[in-house]
PDB file of N, CA, C and O in Angstrom, chain B, residues numbered from 101:
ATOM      1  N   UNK B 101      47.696  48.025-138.339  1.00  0.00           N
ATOM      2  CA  UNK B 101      46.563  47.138-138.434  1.00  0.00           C
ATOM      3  C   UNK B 101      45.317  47.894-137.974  1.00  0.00           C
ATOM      4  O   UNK B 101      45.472  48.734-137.087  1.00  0.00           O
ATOM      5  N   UNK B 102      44.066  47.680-138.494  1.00  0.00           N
ATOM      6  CA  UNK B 102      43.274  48.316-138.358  1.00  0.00           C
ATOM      7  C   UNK B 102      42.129  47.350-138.525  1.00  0.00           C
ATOM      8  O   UNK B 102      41.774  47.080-139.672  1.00  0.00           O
ATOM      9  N   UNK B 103      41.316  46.623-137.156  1.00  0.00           N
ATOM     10  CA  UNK B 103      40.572  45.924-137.231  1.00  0.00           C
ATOM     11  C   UNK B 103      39.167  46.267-136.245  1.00  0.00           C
ATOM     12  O   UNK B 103      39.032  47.195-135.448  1.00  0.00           O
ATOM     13  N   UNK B 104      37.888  44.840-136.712  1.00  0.00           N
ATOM     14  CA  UNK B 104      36.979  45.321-136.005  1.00  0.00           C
ATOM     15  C   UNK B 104      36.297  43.838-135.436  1.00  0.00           C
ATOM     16  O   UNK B 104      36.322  42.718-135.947  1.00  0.00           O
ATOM     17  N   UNK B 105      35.761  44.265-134.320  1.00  0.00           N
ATOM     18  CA  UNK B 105      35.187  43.408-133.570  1.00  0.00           C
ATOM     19  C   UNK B 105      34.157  43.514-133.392  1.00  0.00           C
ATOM     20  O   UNK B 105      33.932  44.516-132.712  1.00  0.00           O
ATOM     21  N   UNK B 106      32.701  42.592-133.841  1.00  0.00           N
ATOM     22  CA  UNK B 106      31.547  43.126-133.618  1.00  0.00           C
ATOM     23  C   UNK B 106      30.853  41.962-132.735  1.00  0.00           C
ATOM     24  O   UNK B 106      30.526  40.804-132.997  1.00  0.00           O
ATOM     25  N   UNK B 107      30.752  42.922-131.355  1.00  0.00           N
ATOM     26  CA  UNK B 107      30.424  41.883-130.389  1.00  0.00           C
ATOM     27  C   UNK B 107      28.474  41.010-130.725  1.00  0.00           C
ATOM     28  O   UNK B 107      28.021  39.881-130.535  1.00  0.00           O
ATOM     29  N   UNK B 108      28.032  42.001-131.144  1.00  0.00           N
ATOM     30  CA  UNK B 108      26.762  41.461-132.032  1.00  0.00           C
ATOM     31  C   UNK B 108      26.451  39.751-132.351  1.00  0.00           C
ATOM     32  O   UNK B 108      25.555  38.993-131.979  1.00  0.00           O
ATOM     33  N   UNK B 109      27.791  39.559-133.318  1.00  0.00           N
ATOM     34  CA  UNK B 109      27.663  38.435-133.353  1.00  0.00           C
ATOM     35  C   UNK B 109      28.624  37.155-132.565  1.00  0.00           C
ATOM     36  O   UNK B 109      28.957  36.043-132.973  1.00  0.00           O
ATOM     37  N   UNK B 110      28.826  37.715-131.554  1.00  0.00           N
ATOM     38  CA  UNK B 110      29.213  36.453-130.376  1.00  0.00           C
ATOM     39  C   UNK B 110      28.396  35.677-129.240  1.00  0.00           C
ATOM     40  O   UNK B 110      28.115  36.161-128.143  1.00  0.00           O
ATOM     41  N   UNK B 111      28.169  34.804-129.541  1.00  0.00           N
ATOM     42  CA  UNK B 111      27.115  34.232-128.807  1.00  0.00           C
ATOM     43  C   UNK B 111      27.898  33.911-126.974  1.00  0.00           C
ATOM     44  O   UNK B 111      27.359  34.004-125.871  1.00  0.00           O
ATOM     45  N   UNK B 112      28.973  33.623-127.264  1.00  0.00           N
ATOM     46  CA  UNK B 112      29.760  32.671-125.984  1.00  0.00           C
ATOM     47  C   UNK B 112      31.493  33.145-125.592  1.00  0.00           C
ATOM     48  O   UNK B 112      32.026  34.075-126.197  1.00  0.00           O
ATOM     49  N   UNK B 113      31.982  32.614-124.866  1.00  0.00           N
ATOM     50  CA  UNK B 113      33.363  32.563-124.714  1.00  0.00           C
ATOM     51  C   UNK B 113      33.880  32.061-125.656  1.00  0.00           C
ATOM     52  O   UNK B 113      34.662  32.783-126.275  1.00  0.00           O
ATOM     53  N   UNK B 114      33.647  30.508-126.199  1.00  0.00           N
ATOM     54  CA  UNK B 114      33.841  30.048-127.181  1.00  0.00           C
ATOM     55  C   UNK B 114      34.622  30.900-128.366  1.00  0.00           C
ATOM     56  O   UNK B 114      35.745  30.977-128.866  1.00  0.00           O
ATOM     57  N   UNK B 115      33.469  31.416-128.478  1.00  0.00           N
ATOM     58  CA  UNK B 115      32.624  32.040-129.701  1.00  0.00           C
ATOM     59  C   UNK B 115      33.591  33.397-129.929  1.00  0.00           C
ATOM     60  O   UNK B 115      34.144  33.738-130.975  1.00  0.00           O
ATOM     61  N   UNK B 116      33.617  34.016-128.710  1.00  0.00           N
ATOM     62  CA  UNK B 116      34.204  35.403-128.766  1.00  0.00           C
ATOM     63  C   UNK B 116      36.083  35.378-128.839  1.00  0.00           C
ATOM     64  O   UNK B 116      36.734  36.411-128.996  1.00  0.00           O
ATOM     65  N   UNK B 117      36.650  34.124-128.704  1.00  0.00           N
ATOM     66  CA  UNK B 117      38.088  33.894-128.519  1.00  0.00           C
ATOM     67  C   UNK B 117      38.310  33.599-130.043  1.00  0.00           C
ATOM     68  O   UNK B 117      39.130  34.176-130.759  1.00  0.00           O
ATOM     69  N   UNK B 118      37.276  32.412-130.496  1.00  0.00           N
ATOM     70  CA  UNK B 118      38.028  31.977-131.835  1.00  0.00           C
ATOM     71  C   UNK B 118      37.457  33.208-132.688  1.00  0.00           C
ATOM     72  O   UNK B 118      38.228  33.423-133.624  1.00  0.00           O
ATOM     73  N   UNK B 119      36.267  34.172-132.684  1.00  0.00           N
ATOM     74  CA  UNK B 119      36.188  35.362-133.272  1.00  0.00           C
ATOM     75  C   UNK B 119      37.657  35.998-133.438  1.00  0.00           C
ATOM     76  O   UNK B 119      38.246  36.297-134.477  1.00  0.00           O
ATOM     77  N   UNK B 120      38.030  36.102-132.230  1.00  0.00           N
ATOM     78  CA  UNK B 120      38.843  37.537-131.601  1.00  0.00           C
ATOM     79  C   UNK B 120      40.634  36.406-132.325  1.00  0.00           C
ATOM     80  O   UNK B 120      41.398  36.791-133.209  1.00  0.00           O
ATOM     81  N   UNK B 121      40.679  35.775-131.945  1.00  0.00           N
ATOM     82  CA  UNK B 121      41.915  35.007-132.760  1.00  0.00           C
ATOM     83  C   UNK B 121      41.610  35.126-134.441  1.00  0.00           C
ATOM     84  O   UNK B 121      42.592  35.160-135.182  1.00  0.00           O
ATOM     85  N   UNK B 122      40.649  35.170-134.857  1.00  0.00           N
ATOM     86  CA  UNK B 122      40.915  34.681-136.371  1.00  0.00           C
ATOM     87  C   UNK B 122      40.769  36.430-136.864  1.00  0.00           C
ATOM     88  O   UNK B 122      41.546  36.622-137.800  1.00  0.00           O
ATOM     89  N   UNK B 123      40.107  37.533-136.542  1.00  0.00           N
ATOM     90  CA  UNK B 123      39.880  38.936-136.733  1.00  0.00           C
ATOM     91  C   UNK B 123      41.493  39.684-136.171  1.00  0.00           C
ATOM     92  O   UNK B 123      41.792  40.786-136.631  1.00  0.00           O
ATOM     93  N   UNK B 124      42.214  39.155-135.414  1.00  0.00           N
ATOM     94  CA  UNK B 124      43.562  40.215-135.062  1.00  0.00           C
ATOM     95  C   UNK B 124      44.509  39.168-135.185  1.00  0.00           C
ATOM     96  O   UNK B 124      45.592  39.282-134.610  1.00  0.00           O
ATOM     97  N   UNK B 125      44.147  37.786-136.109  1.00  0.00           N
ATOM     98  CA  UNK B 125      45.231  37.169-136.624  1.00  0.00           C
ATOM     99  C   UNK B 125      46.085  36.176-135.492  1.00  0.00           C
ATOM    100  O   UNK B 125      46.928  35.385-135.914  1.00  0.00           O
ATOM    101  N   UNK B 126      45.892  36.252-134.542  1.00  0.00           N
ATOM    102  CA  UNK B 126      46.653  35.435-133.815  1.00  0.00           C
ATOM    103  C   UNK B 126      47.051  34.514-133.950  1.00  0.00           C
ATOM    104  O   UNK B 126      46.357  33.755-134.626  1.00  0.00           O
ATOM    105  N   UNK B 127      48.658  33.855-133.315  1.00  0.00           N
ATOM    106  CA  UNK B 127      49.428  32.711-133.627  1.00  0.00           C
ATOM    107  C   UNK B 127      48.737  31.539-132.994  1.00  0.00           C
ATOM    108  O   UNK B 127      48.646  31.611-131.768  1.00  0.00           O
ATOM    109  N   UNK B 128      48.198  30.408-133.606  1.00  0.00           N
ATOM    110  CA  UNK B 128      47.960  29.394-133.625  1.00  0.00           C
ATOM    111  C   UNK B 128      48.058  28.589-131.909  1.00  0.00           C
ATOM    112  O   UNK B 128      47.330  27.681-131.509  1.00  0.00           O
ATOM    113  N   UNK B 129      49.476  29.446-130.945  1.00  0.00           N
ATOM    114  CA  UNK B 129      49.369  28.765-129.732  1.00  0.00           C
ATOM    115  C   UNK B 129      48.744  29.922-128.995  1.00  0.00           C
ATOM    116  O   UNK B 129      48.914  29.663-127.803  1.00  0.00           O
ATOM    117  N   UNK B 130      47.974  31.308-129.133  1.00  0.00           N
ATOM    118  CA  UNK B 130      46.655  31.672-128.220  1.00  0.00           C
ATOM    119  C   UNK B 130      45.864  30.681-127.772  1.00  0.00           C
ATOM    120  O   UNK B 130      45.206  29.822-128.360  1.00  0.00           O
ATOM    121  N   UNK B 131      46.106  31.046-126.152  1.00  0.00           N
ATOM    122  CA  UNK B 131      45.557  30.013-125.252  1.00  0.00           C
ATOM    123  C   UNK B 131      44.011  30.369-124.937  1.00  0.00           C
ATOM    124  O   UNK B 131      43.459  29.939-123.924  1.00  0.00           O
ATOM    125  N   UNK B 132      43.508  30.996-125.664  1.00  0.00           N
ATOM    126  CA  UNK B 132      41.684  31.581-125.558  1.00  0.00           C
ATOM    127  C   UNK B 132      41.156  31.799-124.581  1.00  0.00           C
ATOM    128  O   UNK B 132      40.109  31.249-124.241  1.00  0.00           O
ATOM    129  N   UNK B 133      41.978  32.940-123.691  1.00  0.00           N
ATOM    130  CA  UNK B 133      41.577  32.930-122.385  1.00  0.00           C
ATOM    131  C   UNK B 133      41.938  34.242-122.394  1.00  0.00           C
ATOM    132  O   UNK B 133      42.778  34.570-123.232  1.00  0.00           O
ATOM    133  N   UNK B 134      41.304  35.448-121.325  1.00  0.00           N
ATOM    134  CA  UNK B 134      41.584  36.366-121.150  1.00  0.00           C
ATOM    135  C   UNK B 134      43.136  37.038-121.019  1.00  0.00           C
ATOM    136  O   UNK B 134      43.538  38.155-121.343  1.00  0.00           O
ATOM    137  N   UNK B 135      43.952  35.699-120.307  1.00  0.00           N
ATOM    138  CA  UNK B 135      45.139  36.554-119.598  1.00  0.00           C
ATOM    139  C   UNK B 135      46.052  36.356-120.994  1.00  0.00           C
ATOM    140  O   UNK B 135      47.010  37.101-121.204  1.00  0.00           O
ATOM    141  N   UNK B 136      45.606  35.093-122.104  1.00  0.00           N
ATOM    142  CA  UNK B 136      46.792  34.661-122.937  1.00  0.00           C
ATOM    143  C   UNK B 136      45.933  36.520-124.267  1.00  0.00           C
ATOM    144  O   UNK B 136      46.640  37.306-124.899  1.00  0.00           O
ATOM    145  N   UNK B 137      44.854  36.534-124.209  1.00  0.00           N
ATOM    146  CA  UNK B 137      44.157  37.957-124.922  1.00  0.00           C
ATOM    147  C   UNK B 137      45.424  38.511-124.502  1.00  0.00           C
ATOM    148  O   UNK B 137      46.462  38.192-125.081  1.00  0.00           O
ATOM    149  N   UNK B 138      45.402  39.653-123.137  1.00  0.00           N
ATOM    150  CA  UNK B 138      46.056  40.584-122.550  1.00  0.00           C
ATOM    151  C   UNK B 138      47.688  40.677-123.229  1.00  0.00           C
ATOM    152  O   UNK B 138      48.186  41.620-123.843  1.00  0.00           O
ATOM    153  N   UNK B 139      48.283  39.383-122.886  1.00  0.00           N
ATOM    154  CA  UNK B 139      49.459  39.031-123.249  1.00  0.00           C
ATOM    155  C   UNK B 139      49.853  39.578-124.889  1.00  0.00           C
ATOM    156  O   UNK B 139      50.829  40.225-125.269  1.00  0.00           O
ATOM    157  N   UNK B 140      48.716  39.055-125.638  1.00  0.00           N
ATOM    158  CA  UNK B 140      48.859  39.041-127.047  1.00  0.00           C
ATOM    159  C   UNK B 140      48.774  40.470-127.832  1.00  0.00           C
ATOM    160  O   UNK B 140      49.383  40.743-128.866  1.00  0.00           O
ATOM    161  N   UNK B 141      47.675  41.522-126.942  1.00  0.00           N
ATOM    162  CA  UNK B 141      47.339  42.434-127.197  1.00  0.00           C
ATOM    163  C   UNK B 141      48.554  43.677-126.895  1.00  0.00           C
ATOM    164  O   UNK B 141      49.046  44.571-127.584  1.00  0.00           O
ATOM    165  N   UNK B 142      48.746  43.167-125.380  1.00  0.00           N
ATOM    166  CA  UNK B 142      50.248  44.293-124.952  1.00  0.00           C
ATOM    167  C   UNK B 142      51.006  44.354-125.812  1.00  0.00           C
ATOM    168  O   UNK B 142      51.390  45.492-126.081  1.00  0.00           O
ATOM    169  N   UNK B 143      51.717  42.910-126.845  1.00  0.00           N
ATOM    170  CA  UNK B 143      52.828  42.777-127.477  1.00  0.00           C
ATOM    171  C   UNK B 143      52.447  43.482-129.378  1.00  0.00           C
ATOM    172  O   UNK B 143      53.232  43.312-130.310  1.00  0.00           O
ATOM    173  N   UNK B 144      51.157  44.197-129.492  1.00  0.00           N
ATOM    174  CA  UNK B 144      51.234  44.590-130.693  1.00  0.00           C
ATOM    175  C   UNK B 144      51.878  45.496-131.138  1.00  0.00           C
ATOM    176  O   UNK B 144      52.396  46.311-130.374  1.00  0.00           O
ATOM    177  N   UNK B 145      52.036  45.602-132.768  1.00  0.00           N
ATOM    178  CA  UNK B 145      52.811  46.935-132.873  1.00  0.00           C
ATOM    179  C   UNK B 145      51.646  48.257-133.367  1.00  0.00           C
ATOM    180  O   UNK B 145      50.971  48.792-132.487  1.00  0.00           O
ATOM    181  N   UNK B 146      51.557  48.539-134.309  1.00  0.00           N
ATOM    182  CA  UNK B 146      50.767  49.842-134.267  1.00  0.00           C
ATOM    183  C   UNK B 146      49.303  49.214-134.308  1.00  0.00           C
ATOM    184  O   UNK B 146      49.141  48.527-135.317  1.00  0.00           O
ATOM    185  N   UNK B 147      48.150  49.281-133.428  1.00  0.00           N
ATOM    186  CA  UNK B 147      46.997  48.357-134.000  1.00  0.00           C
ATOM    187  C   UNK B 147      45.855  49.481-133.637  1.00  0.00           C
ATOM    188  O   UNK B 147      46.145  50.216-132.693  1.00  0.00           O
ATOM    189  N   UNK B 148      44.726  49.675-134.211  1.00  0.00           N
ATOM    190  CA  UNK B 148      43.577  50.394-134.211  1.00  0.00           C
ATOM    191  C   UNK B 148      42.573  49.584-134.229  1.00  0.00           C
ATOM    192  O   UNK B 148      41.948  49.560-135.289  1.00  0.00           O
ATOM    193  N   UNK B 149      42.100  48.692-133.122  1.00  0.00           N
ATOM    194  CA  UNK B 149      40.629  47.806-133.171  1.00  0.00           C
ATOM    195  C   UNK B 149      39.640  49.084-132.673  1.00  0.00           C
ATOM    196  O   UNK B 149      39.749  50.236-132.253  1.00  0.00           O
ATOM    197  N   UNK B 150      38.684  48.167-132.980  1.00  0.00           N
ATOM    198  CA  UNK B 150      37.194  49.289-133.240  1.00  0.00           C
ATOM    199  C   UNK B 150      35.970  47.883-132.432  1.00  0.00           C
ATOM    200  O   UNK B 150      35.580  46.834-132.945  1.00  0.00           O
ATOM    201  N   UNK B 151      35.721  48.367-131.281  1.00  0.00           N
ATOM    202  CA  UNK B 151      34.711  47.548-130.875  1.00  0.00           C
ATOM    203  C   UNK B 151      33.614  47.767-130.810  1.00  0.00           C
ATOM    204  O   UNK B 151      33.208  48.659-130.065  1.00  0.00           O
ATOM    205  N   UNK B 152      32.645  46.905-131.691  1.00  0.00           N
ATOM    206  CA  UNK B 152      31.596  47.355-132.170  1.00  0.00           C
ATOM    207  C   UNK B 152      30.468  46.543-131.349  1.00  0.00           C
ATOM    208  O   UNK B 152      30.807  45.492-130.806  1.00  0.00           O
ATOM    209  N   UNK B 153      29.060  47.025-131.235  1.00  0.00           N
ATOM    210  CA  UNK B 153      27.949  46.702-130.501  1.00  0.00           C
ATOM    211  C   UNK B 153      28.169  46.518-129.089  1.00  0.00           C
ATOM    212  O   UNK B 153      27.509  45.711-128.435  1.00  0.00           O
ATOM    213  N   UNK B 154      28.879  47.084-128.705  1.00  0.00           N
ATOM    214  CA  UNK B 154      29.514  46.947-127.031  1.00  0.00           C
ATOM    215  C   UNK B 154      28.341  46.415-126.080  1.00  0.00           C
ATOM    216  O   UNK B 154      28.657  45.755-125.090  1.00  0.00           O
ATOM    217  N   UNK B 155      26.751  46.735-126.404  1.00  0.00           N
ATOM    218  CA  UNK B 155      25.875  46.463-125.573  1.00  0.00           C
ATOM    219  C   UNK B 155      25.621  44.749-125.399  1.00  0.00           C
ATOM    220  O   UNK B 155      25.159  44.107-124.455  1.00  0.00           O
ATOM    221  N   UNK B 156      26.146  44.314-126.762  1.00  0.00           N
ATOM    222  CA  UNK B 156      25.753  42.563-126.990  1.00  0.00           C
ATOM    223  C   UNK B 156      26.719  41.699-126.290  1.00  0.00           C
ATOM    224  O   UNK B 156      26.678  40.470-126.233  1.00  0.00           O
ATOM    225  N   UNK B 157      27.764  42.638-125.663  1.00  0.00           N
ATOM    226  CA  UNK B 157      28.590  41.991-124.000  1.00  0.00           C
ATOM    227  C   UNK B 157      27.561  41.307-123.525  1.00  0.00           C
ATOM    228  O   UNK B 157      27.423  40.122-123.828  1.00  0.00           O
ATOM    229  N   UNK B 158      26.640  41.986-122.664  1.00  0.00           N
ATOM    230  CA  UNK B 158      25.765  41.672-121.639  1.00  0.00           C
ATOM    231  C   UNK B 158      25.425  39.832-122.093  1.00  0.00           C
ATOM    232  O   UNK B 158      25.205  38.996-121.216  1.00  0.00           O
ATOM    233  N   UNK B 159      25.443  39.587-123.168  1.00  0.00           N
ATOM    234  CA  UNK B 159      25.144  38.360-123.811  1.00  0.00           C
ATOM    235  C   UNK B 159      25.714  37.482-122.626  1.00  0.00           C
ATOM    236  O   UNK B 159      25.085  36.723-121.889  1.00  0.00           O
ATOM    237  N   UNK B 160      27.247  37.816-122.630  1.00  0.00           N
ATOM    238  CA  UNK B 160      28.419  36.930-121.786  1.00  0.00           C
ATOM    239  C   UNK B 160      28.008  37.542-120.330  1.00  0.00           C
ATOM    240  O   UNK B 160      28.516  36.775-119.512  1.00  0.00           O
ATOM    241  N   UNK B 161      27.523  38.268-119.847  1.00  0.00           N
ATOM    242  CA  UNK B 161      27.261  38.496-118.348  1.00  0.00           C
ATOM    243  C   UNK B 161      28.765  39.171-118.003  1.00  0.00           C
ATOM    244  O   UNK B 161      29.411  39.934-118.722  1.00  0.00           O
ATOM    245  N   UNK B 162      29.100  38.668-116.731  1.00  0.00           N
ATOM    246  CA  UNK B 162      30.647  38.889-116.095  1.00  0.00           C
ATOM    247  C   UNK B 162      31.377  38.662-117.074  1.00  0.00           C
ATOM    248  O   UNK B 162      32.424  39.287-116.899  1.00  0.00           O
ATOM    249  N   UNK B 163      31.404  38.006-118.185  1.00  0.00           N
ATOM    250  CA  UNK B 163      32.681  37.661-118.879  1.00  0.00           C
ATOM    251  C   UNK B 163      32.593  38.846-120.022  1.00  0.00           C
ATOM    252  O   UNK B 163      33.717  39.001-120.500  1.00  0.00           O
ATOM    253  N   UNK B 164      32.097  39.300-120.326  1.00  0.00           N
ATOM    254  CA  UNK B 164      31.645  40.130-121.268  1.00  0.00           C
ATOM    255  C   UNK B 164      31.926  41.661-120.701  1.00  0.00           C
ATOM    256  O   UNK B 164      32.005  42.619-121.471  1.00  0.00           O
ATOM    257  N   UNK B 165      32.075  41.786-119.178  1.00  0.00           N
ATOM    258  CA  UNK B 165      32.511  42.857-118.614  1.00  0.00           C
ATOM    259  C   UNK B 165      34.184  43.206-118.425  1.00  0.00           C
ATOM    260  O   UNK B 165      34.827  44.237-118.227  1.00  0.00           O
ATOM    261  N   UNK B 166      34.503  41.805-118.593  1.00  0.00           N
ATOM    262  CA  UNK B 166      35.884  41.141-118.204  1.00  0.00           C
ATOM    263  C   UNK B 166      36.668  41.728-119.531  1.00  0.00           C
ATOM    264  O   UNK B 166      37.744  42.309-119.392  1.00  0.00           O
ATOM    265  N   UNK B 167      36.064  41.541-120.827  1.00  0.00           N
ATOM    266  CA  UNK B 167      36.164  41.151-122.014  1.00  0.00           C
ATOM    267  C   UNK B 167      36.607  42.860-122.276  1.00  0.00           C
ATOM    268  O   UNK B 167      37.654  43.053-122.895  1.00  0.00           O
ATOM    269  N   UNK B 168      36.121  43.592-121.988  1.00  0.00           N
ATOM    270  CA  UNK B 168      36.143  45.331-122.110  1.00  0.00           C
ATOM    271  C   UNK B 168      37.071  45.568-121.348  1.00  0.00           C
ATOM    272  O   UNK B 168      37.988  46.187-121.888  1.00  0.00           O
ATOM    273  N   UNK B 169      37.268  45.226-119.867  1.00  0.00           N
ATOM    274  CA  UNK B 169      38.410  45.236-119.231  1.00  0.00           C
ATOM    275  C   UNK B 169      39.718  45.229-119.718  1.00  0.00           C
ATOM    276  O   UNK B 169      40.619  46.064-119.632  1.00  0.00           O
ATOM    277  N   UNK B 170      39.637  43.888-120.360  1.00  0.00           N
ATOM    278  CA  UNK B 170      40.850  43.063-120.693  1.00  0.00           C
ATOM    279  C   UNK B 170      41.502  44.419-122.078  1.00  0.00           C
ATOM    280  O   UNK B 170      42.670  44.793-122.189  1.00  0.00           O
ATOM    281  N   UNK B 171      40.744  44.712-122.625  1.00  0.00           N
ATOM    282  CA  UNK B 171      40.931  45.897-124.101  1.00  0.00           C
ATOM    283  C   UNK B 171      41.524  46.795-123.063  1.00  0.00           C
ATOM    284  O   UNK B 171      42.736  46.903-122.875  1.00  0.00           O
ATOM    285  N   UNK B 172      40.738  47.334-122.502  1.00  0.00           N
ATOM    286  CA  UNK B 172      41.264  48.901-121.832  1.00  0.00           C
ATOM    287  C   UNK B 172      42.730  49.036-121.123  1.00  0.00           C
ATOM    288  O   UNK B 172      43.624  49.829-121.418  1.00  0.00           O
ATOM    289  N   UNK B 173      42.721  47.940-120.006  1.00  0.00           N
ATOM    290  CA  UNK B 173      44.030  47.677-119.236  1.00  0.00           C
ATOM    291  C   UNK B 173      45.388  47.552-120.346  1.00  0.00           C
ATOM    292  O   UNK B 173      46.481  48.083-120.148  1.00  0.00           O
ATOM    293  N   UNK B 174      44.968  46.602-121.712  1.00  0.00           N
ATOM    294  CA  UNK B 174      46.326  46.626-122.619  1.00  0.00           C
ATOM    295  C   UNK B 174      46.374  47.434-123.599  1.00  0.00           C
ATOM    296  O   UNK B 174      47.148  47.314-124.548  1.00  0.00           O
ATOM    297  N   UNK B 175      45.582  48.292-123.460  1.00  0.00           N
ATOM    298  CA  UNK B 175      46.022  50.035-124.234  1.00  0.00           C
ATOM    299  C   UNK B 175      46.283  50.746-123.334  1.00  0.00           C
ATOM    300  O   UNK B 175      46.309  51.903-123.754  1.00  0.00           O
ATOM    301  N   UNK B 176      46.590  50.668-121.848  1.00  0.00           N
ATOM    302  CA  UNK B 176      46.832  51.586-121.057  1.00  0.00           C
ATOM    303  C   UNK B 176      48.709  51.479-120.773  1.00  0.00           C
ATOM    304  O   UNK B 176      49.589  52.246-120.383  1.00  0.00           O
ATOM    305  N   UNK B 177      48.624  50.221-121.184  1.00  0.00           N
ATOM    306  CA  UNK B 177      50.040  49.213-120.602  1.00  0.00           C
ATOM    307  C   UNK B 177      50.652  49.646-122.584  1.00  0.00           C
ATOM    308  O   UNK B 177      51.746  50.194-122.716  1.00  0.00           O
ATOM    309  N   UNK B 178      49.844  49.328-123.797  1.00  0.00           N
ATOM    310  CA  UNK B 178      50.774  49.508-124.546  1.00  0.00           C
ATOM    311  C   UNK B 178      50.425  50.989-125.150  1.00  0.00           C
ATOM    312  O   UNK B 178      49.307  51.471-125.335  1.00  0.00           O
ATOM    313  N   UNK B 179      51.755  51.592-125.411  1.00  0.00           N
ATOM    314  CA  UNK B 179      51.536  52.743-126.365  1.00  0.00           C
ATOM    315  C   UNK B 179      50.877  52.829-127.690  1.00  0.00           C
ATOM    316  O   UNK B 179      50.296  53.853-128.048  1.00  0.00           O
ATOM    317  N   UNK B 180      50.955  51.835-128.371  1.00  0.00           N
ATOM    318  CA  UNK B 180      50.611  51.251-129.580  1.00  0.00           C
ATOM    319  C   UNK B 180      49.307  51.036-130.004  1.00  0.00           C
ATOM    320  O   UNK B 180      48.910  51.540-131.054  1.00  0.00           O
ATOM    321  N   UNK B 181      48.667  50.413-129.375  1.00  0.00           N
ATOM    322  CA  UNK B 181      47.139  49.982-129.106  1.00  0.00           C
ATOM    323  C   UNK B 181      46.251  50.838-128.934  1.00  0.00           C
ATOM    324  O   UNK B 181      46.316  51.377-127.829  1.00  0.00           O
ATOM    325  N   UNK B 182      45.085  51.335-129.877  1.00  0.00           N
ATOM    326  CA  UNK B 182      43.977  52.159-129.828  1.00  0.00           C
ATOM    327  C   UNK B 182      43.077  51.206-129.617  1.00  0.00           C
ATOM    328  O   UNK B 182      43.146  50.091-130.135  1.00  0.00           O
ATOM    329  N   UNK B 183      42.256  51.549-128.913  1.00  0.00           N
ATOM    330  CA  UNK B 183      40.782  50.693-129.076  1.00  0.00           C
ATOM    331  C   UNK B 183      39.656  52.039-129.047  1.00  0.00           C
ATOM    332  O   UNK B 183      39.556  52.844-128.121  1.00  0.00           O
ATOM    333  N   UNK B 184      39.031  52.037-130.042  1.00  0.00           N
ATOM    334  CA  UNK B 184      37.591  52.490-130.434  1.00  0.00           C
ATOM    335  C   UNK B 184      36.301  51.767-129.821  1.00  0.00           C
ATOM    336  O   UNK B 184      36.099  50.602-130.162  1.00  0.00           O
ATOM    337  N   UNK B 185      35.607  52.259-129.124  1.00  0.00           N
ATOM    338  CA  UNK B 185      34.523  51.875-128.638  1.00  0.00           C
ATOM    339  C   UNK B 185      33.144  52.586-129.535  1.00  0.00           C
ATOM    340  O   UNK B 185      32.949  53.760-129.849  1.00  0.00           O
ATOM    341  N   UNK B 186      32.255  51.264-129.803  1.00  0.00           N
ATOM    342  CA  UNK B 186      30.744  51.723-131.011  1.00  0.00           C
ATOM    343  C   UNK B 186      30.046  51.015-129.821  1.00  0.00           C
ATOM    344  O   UNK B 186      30.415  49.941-129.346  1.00  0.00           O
ATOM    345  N   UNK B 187      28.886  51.827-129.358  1.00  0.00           N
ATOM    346  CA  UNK B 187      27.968  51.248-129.073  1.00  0.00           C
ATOM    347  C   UNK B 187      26.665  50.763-129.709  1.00  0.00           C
ATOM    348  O   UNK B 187      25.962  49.830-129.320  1.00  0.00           O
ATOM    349  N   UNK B 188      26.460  51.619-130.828  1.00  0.00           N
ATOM    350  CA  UNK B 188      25.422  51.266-131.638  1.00  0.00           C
ATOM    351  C   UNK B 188      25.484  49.498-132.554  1.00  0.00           C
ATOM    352  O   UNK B 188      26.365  48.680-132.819  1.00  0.00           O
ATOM    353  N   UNK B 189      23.755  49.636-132.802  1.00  0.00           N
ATOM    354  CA  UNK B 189      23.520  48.361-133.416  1.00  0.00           C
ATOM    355  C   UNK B 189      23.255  48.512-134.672  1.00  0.00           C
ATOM    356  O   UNK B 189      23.023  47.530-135.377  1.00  0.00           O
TER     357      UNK B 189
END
């Protein structure tokens, strides 16, 4: 799988879960919360996300720092999982 996330257009938490569920496909009971993310992300099989506009975090404040966290820690935990970081706009 080979997907992309462009934080650009996320306005909210909201916003950035049902993004991030409907772009890496997730099963219908993702609980839209960071730890049910983590969970979902550890268990992939070969996946290459690409996170794009990394600066339009700041949008979400702390959660938006959380949000980069949450990527890094479950590519460290899975073998499988690339994440690409774009900072540009």
């Amino acid at each position: 799988m080979n997907k992309q996330i462009d934080f650009e257009k996320i306005e909210s938490k909201e916003g950035f879960h049902k993004a991030v569920a409907e772009i890496l496909e997730f099963p219908k009971y993702y609980g839209k919360n960071l730890d049910a993310l983590y969970d979902l992300l550890t268990e992939m099989d070969f996946s290459v996300i690409h996170l794009k506009n990394l600066d339009s975090l700041s949008k979400l404040g702390e959660y938006g720092a959380s949000i980069l966290t949450t990527f890094k820690d479950a590519a460290k935990y899975n073998p499988n999982l690339h994440i690409l970081y774009r900072k540009e706009k």
